[in-house]
C-alpha positions in Angstrom: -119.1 42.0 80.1 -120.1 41.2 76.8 -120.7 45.0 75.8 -117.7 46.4 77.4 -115.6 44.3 75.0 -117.2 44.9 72.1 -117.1 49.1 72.9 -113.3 48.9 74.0 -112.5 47.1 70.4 -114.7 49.5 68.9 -112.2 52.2 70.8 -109.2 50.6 69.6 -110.7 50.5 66.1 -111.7 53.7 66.1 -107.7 54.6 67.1 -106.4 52.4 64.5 -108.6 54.6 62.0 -107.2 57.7 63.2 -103.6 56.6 63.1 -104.3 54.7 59.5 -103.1 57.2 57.0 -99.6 57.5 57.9 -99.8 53.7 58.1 -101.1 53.0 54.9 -98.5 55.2 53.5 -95.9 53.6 55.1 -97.1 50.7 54.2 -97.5 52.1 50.3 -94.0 52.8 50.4 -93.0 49.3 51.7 -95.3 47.6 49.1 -93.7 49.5 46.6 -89.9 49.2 47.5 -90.5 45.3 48.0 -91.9 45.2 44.9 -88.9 46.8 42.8 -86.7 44.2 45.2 -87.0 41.0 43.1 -84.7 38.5 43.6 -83.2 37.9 39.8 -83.2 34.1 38.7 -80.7 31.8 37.9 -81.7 29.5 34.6 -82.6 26.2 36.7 -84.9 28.7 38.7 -86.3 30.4 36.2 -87.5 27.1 34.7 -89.1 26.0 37.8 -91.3 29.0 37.9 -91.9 28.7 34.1 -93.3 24.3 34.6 -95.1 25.3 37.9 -97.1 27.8 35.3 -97.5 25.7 33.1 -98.8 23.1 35.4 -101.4 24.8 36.8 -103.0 25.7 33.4 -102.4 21.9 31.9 -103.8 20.5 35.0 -106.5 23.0 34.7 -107.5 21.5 31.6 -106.6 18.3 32.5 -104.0 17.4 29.5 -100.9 15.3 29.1 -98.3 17.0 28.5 -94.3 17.3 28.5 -92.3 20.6 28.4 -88.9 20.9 27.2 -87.1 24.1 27.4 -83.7 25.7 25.5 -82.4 28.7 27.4 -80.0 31.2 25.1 -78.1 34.2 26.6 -81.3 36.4 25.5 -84.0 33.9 24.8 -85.7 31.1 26.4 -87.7 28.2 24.1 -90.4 26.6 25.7 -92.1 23.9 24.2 -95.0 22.2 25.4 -95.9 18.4 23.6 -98.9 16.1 24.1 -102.1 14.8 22.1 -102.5 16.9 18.8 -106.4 16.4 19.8 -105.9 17.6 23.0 -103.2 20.5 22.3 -105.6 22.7 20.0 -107.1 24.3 23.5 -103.9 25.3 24.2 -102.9 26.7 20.7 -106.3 28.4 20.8 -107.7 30.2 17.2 -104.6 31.7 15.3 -102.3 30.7 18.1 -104.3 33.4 20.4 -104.3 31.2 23.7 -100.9 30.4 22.9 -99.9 33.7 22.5 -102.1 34.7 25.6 -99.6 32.0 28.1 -96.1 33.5 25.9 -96.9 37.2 27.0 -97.5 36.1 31.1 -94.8 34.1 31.0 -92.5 36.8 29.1 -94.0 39.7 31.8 -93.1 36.7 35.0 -89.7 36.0 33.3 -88.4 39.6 32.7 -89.4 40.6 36.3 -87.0 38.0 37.6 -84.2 39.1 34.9 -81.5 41.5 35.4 -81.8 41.8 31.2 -84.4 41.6 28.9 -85.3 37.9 27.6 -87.5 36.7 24.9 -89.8 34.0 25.8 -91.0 31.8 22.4 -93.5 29.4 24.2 -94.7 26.9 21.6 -96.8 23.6 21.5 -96.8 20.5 19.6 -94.4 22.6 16.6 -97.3 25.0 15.9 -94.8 27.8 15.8 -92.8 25.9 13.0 -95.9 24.9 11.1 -97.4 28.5 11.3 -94.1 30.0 10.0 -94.1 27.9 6.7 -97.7 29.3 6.4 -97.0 32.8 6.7 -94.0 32.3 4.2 -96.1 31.0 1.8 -98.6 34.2 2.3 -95.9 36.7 2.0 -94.5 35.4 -0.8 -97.8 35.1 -2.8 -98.6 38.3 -1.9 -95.3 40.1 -2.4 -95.7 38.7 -6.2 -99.5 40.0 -6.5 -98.2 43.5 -5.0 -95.1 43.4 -7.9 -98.2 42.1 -10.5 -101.1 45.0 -9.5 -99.1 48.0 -8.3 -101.2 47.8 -5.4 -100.4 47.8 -1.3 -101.8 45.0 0.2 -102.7 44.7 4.3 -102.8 41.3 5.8 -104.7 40.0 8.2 -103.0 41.8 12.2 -100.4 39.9 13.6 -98.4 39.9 17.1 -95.2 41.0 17.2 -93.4 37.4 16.1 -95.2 36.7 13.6 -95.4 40.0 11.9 -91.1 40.1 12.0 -91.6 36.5 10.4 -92.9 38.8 7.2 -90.8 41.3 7.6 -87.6 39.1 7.0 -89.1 36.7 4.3 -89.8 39.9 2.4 -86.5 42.1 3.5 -84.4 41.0 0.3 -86.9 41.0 -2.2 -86.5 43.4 -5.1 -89.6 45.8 -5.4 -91.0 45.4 -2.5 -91.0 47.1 0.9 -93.2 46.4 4.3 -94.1 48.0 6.8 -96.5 47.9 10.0 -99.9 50.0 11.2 -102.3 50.0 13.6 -102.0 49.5 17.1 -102.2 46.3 19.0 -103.7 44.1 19.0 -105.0 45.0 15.4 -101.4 45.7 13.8 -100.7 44.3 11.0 -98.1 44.5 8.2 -98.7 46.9 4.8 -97.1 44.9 1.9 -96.7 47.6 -1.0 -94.3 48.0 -4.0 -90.8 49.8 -3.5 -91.4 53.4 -5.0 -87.7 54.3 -4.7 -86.7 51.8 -7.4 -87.0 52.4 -11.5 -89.6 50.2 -12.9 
């Protein structure tokens, strides 16, 4: 009795294999509709799906935290506060975990948006602190540029941080920058303004 099971579900197996392409494609094709179908999310739902993230990472790594959040028509703020000793983890070398959880939760967000959003995720006001710094490196080396004639390539940057120079160094007189390289190695050019008389 045994064996005739086991060869009629082998049969009907066998069947579902033969019938299987035009299956899977329909299948393909459903996959792929539902996955253009996203609901779009109000601000109070977006949020949710932004804390229940960042839950499961904190509680990963077992940390205190509290999150805070400032939605703007095309930006959301996120800010995520606890322990300075604990938070490095999450800030990560140069901001790289940081940046790691900002990019996720800018891909989840911008599914669930009818328009494109910025997502500035930050924790314990590195962003703030890390702003000041770069400041201080453009300006140092826009005036080393203006003193040697000579470009000068910092070290790469994302996308933030490399506008952060870009706008420090917009209105200063002799000096133009620029950006190279591909991600993640680009990085701004600082270099002298050629199309101004010495």
């Amino acid at each position: 009795v045994l064996e005739e099971k086991a060869q009629e579900e082998a049969a009907m197996i066998e069947d579902d294999e033969s019938e299987a392409p035009s299956d899977e494609a329909d299948e393909g094709e459903a996959a792929s509709e539902e996955a253009l179908d996203f609901d779009y999310l109000d601000d109070e739902a977006m949020e949710e799906m932004i804390r229940e993230y960042i839950d499961r990472i904190m509680g990963a790594m077992e940390l205190a935290f509290t999150l805070s959040f400032d939605f703007r028509e095309n930006e959301i703020d996120v800010s995520i506060d606890g322990k300075k000793e604990e938070t490095g983890i999450v800030i990560g070398k140069h901001g790289s975990t940081l940046n790691g959880i900002q990019i996720v939760l800018s891909a989840m967000v911008n599914q669930r948006s009818e328009e494109f959003r910025r997502v500035i995720v930050d924790c314990s006001g590195y962003r703030k602190k890390r702003e000041q710094v770069l400041k201080r490196i453009a300006g140092k080396t826009a005036n080393k540029v203006l003193k040697t004639n000579k470009s000068i390539k910092l070290e790469p940057m994302n996308a933030q941080e490399r506008r952060i120079i870009h706008a420090c160094l917009a209105n200063v007189d002799g000096i133009r920058t620029r950006s190279e390289g591909k991600e993640p190695h680009r990085r701004v050019v600082i270099h002298k303004d050629t199309s101004q008389p010495s």
